[in-house]
C-alpha positions as CSV (number, residue, x, y, z in Angstrom):
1,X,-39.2,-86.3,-37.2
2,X,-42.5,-86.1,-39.1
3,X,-43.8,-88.9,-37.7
4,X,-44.1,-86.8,-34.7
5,X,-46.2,-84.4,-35.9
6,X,-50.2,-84.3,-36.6
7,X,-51.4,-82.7,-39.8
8,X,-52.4,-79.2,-38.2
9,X,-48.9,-78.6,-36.4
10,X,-47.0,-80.0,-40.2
11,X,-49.4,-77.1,-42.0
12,X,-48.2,-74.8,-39.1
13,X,-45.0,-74.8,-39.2
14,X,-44.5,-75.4,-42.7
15,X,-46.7,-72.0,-43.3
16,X,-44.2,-69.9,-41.0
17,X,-41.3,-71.1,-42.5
18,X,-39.4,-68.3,-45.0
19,X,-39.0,-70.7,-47.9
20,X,-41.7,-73.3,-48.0
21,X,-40.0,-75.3,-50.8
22,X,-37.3,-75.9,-48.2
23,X,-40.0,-77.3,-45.3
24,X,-39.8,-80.7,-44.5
25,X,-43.2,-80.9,-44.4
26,X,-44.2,-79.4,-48.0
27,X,-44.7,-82.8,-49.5
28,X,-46.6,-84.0,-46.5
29,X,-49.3,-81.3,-46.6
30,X,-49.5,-81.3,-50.9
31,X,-49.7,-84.8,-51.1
32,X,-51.9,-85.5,-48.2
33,X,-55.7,-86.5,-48.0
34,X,-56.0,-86.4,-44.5
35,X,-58.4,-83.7,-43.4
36,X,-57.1,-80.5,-41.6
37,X,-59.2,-79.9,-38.0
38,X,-59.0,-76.1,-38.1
39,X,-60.1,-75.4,-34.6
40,X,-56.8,-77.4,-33.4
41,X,-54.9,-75.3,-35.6
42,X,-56.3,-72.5,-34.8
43,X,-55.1,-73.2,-31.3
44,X,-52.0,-73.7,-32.5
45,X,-51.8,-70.6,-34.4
46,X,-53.0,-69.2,-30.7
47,X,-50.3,-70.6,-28.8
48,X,-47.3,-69.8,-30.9
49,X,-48.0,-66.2,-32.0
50,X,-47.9,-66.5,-35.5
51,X,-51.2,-65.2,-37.3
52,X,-49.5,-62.6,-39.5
53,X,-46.8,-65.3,-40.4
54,X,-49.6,-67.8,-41.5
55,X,-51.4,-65.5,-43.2
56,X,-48.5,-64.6,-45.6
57,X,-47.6,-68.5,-46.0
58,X,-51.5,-69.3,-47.0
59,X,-50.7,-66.0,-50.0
60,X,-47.7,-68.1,-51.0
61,X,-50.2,-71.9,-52.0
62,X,-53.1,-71.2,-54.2
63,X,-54.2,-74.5,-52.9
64,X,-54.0,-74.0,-49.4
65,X,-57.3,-72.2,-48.4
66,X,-58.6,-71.8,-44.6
67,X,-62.2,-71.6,-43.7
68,X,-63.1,-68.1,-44.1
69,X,-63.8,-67.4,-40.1
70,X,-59.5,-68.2,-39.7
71,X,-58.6,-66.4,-42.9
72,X,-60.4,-62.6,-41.4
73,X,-58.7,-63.5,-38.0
74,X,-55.2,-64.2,-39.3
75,X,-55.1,-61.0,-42.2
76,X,-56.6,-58.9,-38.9
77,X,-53.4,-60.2,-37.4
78,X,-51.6,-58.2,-40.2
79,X,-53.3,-55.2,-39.7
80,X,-52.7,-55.0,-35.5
81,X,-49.3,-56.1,-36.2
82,X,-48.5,-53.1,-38.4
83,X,-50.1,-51.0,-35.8
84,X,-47.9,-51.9,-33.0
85,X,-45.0,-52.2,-35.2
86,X,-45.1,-48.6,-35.9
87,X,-46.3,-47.4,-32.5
88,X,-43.0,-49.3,-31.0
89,X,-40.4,-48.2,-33.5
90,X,-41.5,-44.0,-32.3
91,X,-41.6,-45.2,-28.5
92,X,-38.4,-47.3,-28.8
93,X,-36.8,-44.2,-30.6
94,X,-38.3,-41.5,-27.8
95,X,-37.2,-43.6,-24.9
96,X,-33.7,-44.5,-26.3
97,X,-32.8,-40.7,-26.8
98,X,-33.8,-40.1,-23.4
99,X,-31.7,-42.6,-21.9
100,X,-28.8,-41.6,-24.1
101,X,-29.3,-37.2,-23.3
102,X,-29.4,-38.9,-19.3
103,X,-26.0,-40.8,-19.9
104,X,-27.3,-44.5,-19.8
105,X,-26.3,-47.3,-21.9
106,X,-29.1,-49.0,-23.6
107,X,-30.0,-50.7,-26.9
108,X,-33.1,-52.6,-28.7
109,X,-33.8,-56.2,-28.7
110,X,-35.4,-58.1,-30.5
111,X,-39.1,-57.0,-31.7
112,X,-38.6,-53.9,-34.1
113,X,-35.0,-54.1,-35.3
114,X,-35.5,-58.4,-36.0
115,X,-38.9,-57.6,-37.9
116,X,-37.8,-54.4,-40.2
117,X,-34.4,-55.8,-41.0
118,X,-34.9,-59.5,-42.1
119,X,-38.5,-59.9,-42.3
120,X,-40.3,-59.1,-46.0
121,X,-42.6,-57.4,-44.2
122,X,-42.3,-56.4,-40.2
123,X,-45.9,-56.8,-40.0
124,X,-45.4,-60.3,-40.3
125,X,-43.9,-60.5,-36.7
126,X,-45.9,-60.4,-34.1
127,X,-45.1,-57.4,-31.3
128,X,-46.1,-57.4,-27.8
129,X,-43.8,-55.2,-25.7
130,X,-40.3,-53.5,-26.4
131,X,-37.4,-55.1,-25.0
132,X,-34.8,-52.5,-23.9
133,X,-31.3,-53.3,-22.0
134,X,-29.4,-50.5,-20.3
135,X,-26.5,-50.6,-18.0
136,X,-27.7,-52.1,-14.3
137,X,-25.6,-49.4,-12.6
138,X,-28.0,-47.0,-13.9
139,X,-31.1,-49.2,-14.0
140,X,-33.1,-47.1,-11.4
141,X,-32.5,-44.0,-13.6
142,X,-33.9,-45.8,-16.4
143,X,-36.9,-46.4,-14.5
144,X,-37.5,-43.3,-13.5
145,X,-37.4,-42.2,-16.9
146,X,-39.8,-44.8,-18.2
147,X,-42.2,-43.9,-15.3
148,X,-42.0,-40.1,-16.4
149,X,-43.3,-41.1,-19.8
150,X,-46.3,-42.4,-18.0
151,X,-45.3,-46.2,-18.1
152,X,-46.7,-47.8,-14.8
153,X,-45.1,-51.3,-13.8
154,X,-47.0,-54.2,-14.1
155,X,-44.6,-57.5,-13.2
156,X,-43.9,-57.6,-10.5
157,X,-47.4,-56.5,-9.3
158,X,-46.8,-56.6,-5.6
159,X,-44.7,-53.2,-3.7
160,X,-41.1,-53.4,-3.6
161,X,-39.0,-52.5,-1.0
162,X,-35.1,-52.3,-1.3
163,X,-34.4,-55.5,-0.7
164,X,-37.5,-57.1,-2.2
165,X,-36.2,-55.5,-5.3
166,X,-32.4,-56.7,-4.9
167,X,-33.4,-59.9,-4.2
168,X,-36.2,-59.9,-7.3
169,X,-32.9,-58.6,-9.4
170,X,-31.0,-61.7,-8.8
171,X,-33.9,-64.1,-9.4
172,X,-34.9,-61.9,-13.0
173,X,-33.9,-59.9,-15.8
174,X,-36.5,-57.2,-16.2
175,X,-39.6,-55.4,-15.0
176,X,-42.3,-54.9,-17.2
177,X,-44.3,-52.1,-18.3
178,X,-47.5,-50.6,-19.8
179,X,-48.5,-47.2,-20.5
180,X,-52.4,-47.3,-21.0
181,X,-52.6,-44.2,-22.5
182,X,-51.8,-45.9,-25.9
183,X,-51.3,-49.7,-24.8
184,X,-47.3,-49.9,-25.3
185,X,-45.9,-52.4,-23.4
186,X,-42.2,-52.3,-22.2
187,X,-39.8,-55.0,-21.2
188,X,-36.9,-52.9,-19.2
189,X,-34.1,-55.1,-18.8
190,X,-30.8,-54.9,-16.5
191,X,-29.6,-58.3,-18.0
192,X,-29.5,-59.8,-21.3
193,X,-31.0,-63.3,-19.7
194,X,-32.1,-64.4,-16.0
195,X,-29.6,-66.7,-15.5
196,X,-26.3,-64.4,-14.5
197,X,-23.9,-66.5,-15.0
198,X,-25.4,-68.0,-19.1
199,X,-23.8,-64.5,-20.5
200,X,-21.4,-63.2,-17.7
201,X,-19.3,-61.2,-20.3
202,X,-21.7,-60.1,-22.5
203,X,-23.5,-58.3,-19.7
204,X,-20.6,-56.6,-18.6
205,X,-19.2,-55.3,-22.4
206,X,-22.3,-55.2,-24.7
207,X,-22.2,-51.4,-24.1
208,X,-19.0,-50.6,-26.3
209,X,-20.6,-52.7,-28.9
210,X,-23.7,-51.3,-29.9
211,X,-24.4,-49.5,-33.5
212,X,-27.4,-48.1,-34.9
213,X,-29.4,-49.7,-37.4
214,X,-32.0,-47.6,-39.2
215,X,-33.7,-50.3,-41.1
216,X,-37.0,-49.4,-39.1
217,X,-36.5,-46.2,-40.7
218,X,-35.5,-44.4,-37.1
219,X,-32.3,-45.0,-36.0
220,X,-32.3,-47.2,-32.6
221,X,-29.8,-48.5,-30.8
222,X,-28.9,-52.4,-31.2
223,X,-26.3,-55.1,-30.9
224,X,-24.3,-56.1,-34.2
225,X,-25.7,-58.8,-35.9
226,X,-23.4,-61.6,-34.6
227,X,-24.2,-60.9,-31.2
228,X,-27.8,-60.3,-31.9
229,X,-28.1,-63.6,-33.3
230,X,-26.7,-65.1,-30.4
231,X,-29.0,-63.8,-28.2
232,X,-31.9,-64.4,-30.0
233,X,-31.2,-68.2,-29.8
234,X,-30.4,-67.8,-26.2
235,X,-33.4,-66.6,-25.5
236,X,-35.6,-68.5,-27.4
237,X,-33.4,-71.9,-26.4
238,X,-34.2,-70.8,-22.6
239,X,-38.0,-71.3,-23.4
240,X,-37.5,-74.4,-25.0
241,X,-38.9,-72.8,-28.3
242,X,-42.3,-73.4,-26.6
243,X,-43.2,-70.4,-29.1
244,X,-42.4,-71.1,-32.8
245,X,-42.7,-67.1,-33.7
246,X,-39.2,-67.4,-32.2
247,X,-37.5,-70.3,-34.1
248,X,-38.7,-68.2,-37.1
249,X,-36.6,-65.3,-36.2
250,X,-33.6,-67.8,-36.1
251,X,-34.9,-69.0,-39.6
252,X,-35.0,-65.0,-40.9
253,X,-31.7,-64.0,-39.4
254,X,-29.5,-66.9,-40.4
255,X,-30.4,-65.9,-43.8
256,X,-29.7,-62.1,-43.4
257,X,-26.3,-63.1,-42.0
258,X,-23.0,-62.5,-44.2
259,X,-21.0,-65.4,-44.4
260,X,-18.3,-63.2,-42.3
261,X,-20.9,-62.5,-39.7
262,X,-22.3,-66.4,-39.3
263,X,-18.3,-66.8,-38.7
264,X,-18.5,-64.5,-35.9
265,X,-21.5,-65.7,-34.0
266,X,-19.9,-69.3,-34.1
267,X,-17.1,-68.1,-32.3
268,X,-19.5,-66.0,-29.7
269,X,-21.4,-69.4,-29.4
270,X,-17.8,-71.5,-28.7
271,X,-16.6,-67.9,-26.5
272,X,-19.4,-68.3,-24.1
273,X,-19.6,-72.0,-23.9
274,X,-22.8,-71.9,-25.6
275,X,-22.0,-74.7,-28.5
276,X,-24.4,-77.4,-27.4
277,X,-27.6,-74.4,-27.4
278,X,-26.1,-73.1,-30.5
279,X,-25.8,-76.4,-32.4
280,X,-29.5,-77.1,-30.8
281,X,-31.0,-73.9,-31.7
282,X,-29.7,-73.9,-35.5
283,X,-30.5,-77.8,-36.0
284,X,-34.3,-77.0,-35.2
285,X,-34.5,-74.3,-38.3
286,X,-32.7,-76.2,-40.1
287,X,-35.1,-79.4,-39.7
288,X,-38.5,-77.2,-38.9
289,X,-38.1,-74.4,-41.0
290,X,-35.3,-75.5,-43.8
291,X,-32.9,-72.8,-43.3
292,X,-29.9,-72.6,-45.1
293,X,-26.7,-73.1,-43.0
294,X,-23.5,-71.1,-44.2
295,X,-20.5,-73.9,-43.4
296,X,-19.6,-72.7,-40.0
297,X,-22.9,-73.1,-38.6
298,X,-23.1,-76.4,-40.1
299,X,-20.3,-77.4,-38.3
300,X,-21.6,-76.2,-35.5
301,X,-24.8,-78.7,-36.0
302,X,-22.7,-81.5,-36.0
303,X,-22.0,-81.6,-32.6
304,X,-23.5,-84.9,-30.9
305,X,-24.0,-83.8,-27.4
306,X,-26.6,-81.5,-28.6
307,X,-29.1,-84.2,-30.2
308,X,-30.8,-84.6,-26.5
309,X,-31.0,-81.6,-25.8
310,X,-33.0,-80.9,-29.5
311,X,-35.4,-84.0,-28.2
312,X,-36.8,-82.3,-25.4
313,X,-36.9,-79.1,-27.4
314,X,-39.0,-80.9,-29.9
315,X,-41.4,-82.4,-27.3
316,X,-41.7,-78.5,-25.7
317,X,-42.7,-76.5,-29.2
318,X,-45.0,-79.6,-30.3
319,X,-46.1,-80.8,-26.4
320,X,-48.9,-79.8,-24.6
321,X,-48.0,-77.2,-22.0
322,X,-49.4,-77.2,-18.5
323,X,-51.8,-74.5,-18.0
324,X,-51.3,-71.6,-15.6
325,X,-52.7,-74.2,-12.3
326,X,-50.4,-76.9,-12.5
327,X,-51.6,-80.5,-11.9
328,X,-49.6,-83.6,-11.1
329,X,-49.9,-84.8,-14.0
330,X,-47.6,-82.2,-15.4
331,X,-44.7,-83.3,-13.4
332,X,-43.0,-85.3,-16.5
333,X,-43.1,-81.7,-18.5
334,X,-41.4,-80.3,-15.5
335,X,-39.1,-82.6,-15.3
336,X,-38.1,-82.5,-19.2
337,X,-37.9,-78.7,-18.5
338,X,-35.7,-78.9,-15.7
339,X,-33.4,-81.6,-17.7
340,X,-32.9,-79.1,-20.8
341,X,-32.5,-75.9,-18.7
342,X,-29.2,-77.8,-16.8
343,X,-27.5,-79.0,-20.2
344,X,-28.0,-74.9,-22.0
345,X,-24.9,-74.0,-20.8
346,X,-21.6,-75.5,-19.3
347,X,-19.8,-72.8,-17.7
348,X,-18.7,-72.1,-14.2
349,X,-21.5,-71.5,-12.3
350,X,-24.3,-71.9,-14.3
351,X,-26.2,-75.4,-12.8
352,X,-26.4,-73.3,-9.9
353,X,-28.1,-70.6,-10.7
354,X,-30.5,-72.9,-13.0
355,X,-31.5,-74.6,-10.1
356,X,-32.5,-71.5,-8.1
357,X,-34.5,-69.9,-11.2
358,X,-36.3,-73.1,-11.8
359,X,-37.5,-73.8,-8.4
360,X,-37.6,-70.4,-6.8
361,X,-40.7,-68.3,-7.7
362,X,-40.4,-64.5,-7.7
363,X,-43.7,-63.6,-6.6
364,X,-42.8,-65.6,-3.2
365,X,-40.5,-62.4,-2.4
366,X,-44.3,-60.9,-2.0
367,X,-44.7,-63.6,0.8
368,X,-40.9,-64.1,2.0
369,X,-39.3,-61.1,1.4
370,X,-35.7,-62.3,1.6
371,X,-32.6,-60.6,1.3
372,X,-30.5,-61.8,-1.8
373,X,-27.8,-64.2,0.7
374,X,-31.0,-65.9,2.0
375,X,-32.7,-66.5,-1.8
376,X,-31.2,-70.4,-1.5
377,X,-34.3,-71.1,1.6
378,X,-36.9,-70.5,-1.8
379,X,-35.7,-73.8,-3.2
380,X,-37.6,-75.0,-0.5
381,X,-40.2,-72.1,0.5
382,X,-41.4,-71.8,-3.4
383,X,-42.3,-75.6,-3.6
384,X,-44.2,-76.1,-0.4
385,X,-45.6,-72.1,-1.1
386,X,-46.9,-73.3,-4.7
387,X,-48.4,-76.8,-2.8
388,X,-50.5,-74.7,-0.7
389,X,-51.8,-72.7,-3.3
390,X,-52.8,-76.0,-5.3
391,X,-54.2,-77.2,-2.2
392,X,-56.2,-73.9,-1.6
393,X,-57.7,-74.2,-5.2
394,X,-58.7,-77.6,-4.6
395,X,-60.9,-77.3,-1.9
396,X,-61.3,-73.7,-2.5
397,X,-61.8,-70.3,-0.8
């Protein structure tokens, strides 16, 4: 495996892992003369969202300096971290009693309740948005709610009708928000993941499972920690770990788990027919980031039929992504992409489903507006849609 990495993306991730005397790569960077080219890893840092993170792994190596220009921009990181940190936990805490005096199911993921509970310091993890899941029966209610607090949607940009927005439903998980009064961003979920049929059952029962953690010092709705864990490798597996901020919160959180609770998210992971993403998603801390793996995750690593599916997860953190207008000479990323979304999951109905979300494009509802029977003609609409607009770019306006 270290022969696939360069020198900046070793120092990377061996600077965002927990323990560094576990990383792979600490005897690599120590021992090495090669020189370090710090505008590549500075992209790198860039790309995977991990400033704060690096600047509390260069604290930990006397002998790790970075030129002084990185150094400001990473401990600046810090500081906006903390920032947002704090301004989430009061909005995530306003909005949740809210939905809970109007009746509706919700909880936190991920973001505040990951970074104050296993993280030495929550400023340390970057924050973007909040990420709150309540009950799709009462999803509209939700919204309005949100929108009274001033938040104004964002994604999807364009107008929805009622059946634009049934048919967007099936094809996503969330709309997203911003209130620019302060800049809070908001992720409003009816789904845990886009893919209906990856966590059929947990969508239909997380409600009479949630507790409240107060470890960001207000008390906010979450899922217990087995079944957090689980979807915090589900959601980063669905991305390939294409952001390594991610994969770090899989290397916190295995080692805040009780041995009793690692016990209980192996049997979510065999439950939902999630082994092969599970024994995926644990083998890449373990080999990135050198997290420890209480035995029945270890087990769960030993499964062979997960090994490919880790291969094209390595070539997706470490590879180049496309940029936002696709060439042809992307189309091997695509097609690595498409091969690790099919093998994620092996239950009833999931292939299909994959298919549909990998080829059909949202935003074409905007252009087709289809009702959610008819979504199957995007397989075909979204590709020839997405030629035009490559063609239109080419030759231009």
């Amino acid at each position: 495996m270290r022969n696939l990495l360069d020198q900046e993306q070793k120092l990377l991730t061996l600077l965002i892992a927990e323990e560094p005397e576990a990383s792979p790569f600490l005897d690599d960077i120590l021992n090495s003369t090669e020189p370090v080219d710090w505008n590549n890893f500075d992209a790198l840092i860039e790309r995977h969202r991990v400033g704060a993170l690096i600047h509390a792994g260069f604290a930990k190596f006397a002998s790790l300096k970075p030129p002084a220009a990185i150094a400001e921009k990473i401990a600046s990181a810090t500081s906006a971290n903390a920032i947002t940190y704090m301004k989430s936990v009061k909005v995530a805490r306003e909005l949740t009693d809210l939905l809970a005096d109007a009746g509706i199911d919700c909880v936190t993921l991920k973001g505040a309740s990951v970074a104050a509970k296993y993280y030495r310091e929550p400023s340390e993890r970057e924050m973007i948005d909040i990420d709150l899941l309540v009950a799709p029966e009462r999803f509209q209610d939700a919204e309005a709610i949100v929108r009274e607090q001033g938040f104004e949607r964002y994604y999807p940009k364009f107008t929805l009708n009622e059946t634009m927005r049934r048919s967007f439903m099936v094809l996503h998980n969330a709309f997203a928000f911003v209130r620019k009064s302060d800049g809070v961003q908001l992720d409003l979920h009816w789904s845990m993941v886009q893919n209906c049929a990856m966590l059929p059952v947990l969508d239909r029962t997380w409600p009479d499972d949630v507790v409240e953690d107060n470890a960001c010092g207000l008390a906010l709705p979450v899922l217990p920690p087995a079944l957090h864990f689980v979807y915090i490798c589900v959601h980063g597996a669905k991305s390939g770990w294409v952001r390594l901020k991610w994969l770090a919160d899989v290397d916190r959180v295995v080692r805040g788990l009780s041995e009793e609770e690692a016990k209980r998210a192996a049997e979510l992971f065999a439950r939902h027919k999630l082994e092969r993403l599970g024994s995926a998603s644990l083998r890449l801390a373990r080999d990135l980031l050198g997290a420890p793996m209480p035995p029945d995750f270890a087990k769960l690593i030993d499964q062979r039929d997960s090994r490919h599916l880790t291969k094209l997860q390595m070539a997706m953190i470490y590879g180049q992504l496309p940029g936002k207008g696709h060439k042809l000479k992307d189309w091997r990323h695509f097609r690595d992409r498409f091969r690790h979304t099919l093998m994620l999951h092996r239950g009833k109905g999931y292939r299909r489903h994959a298919l549909l979300q990998e080829l059909a494009r949202p935003r074409d509802l905007e252009t087709v507006p289809l009702v959610p029977g008819a979504l199957w003609f995007l397989l075909i609409l979204s590709p020839l849609l997405g030629i035009g607009r490559a063609v239109r770019r080419f030759f231009g306006p």
